[in-house]
C-alpha positions in Angstrom: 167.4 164.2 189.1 167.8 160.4 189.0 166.6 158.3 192.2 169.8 157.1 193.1 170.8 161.5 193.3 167.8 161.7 195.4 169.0 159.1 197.9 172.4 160.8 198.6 170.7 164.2 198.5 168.6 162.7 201.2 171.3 161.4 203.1 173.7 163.6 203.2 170.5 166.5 204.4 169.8 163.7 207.6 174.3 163.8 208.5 174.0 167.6 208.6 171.2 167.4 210.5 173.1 164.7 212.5 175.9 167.1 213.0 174.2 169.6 213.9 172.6 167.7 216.8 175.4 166.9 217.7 177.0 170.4 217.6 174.4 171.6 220.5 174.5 168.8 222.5 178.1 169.1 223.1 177.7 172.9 223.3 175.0 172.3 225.7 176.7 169.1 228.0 180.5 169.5 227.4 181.1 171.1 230.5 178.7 170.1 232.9 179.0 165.9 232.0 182.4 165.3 229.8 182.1 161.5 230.2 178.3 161.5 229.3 179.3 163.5 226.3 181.8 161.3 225.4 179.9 158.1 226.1 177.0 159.9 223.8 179.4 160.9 220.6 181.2 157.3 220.7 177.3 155.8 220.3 176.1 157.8 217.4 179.1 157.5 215.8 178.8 153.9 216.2 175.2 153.5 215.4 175.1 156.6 212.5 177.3 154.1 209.9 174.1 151.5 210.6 171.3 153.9 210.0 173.0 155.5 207.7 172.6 151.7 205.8 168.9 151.6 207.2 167.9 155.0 205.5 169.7 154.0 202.3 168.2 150.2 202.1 164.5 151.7 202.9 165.2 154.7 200.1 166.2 152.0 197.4 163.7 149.7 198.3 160.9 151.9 199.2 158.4 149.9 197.3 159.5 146.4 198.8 160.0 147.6 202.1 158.8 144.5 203.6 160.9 142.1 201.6 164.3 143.9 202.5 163.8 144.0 206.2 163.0 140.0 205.9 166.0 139.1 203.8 168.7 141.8 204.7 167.7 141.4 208.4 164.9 139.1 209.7 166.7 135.9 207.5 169.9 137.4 206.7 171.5 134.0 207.0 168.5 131.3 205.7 168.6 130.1 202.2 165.6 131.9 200.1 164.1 128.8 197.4 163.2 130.8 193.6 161.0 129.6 191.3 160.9 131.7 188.2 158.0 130.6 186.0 155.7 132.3 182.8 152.4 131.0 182.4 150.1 131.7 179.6 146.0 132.5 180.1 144.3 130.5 177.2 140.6 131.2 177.3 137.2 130.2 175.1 134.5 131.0 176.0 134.2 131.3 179.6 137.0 128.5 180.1 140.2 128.3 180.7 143.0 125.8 179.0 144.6 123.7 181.9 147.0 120.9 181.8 148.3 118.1 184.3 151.5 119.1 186.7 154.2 116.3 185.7 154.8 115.7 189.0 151.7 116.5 191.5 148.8 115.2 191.0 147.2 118.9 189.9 145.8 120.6 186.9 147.8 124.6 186.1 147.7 126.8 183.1 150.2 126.0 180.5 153.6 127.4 181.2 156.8 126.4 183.5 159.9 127.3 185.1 162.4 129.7 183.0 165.7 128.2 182.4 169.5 130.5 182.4 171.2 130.5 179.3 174.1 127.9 178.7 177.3 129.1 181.0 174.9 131.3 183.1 174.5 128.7 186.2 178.4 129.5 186.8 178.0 133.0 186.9 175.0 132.9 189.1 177.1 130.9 191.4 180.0 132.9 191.8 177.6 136.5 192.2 174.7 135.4 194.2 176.6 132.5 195.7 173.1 130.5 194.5 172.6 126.6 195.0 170.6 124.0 192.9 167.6 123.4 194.1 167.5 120.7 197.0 163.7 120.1 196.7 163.4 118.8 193.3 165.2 117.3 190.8 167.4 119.5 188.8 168.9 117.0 186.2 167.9 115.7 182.5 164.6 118.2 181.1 164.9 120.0 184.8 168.6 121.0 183.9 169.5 124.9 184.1 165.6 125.8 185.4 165.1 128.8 187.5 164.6 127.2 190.7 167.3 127.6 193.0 168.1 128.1 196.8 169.5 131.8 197.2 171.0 133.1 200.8 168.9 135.6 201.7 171.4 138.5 201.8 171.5 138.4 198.2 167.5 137.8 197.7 166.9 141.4 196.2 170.0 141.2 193.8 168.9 137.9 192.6 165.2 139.5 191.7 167.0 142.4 189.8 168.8 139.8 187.9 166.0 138.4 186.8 163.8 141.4 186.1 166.6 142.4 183.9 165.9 140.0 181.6 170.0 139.4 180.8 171.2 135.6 181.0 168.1 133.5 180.9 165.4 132.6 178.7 163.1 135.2 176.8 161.0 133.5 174.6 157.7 131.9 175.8 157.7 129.3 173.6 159.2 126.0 174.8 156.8 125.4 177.6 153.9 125.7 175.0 155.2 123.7 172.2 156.2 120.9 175.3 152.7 120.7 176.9 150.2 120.8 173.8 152.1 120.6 170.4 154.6 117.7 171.0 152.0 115.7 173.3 149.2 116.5 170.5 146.7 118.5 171.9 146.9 120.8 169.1 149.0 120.7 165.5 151.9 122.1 164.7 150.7 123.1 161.5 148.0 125.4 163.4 150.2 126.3 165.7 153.6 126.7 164.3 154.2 130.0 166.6 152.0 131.5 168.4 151.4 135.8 169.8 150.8 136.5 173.4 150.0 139.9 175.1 152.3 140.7 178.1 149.2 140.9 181.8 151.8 141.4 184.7 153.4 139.1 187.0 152.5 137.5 190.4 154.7 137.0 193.1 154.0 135.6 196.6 155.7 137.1 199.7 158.4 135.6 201.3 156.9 132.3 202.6 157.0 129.2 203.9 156.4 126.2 201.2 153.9 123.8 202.8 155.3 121.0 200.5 159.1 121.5 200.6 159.6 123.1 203.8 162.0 126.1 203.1 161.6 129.7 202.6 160.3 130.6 198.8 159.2 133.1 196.5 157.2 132.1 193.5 157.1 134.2 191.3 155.0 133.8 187.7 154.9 136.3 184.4 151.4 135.9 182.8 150.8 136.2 179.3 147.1 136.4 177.4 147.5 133.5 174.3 146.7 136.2 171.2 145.1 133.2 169.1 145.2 133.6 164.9 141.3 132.6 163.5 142.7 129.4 162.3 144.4 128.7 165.8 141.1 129.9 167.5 138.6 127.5 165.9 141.2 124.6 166.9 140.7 125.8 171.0 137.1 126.0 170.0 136.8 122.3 168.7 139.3 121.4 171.6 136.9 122.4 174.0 134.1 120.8 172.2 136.0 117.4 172.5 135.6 117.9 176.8 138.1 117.4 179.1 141.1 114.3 179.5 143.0 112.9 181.8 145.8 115.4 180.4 143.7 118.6 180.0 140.8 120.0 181.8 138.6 122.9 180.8 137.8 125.6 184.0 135.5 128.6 184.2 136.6 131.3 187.5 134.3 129.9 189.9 136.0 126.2 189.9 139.5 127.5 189.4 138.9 130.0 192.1 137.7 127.1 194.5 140.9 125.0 193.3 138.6 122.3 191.8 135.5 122.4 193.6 132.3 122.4 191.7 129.3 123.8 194.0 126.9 122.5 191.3 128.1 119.4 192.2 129.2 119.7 195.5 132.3 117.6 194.5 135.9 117.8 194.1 136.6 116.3 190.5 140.1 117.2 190.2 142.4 119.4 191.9 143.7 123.3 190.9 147.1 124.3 191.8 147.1 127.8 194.0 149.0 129.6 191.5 146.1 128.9 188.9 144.3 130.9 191.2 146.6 133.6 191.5 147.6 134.2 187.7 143.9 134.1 186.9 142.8 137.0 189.4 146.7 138.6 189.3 146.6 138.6 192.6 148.3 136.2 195.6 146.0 134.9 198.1 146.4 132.4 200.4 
């Protein structure tokens, strides 16, 4: 029996027991209290259409509990910021690959936001009733990227969407060719495509951006960079060459302390959170 059966099985055993209730307690109070009864019946039947909606919300979203009482309740009517990114793991050795944020002044895996297919954004528009992002620039290169400010009400639609796979980007290889082929890390002629192994996703809970100011949920699909010998000795004599201004190399105990070095008690360069997060698969604040 499919899940959604199993929901209306379930509901429809909690209205017979509902009825039945109800069955005594008039049995039981019709004659002594009439206007109590009445007052009684007129309440359920008022309140049994809303937990009828409660039962069936928790039952569909049983695993993200949590997130449907904050958005279908707690924030109904607040605007929920997205950020849809992939981000890909490169590791030598004990380091990982990390390049410079285009706009803050951090260093993050390789990787970036997701973009919707041409024609998509309309679509989005007129389902979700989504917005363009009003924290950051969503023109020129930042056209048609997965950041956008979704009412609440629709939060868990917009997630399904996306998990689905249908009307946005798939392939994982823009953002890579953007950050280390066309500004020359590595060649094109090494790296003319490259394999990746599918590790999971993060995503944050419904939160409070510290930068923008608005409600958000970041979430990030992490893939392992599956490197060809050839492409592997070039990361090899990448990391040989040290870091940049552009690129950094990281081992876990700097990236877990966002940049901090205990060797040398210093803060050479600062780690966005989600580094943090993709590397361990885990959100943390």
């Amino acid at each position: 029996m499919s899940s959604k059966s199993n929901r209306y099985v379930i509901i429809a055993l909690i209205a017979i027991i509902y009825l039945l209730a109800m069955a005594t307690f008039f049995e039981d109070e019709a004659q002594s209290n009439f206007w109590l009864t009445v007052s009684v019946a007129l309440t359920i039947s008022i309140l049994a259409p809303l937990i009828a909606w409660f039962i069936d919300g928790l039952l569909q979203n049983i695993k993200r509990f949590r997130l449907w009482f904050l958005t279908k309740i707690w924030h109904r009517r607040s605007l929920i910021r997205f950020s849809m990114s992939y981000i890909y793991r490169i590791r030598v050795s004990d380091k990982y690959l990390l390049v410079k944020n285009s706009k803050w002044n951090f260093y993050q895996p390789v990787g970036g936001v997701y973009k919707v297919l041409p024609g998509e954004m309309s679509r989005l528009q007129e389902k979700y009733n989504v917005e363009l992002d009003k924290k950051l620039p969503t023109n020129g290169e930042k056209r048609d990227d997965l950041r956008l400010m979704v009412p609440a009400s629709k939060a868990l639609e917009f997630l399904d969407w996306f998990d689905s796979g249908k009307g946005r980007e798939i392939s994982h290889w823009r953002e890579f060719c953007e950050e280390l082929v066309r500004n020359e890390v590595l060649e094109f002629k090494v790296f003319p495509h490259v394999n990746y192994r599918y590790a999971g996703y993060v995503q944050t809970p419904l939160k409070k951006s510290e930068k923008l100011g608005c409600l958000e949920i970041l979430k990030y699909e992490v893939y392992d960079l599956l490197p060809s010998n050839e492409q592997e000795m070039a990361l090899i004599e990448l990391l040989k060459k040290g870091d940049t201004d552009y690129i950094k190399w990281a081992d876990e105990i700097i990236i877990n302390n966002l940049g901090f070095s205990q060797v040398d008690r210093n803060e050479p360069y600062d780690i966005g959170a989600h580094t943090k997060w993709t590397m361990n698969m885990k959100y943390s604040k």
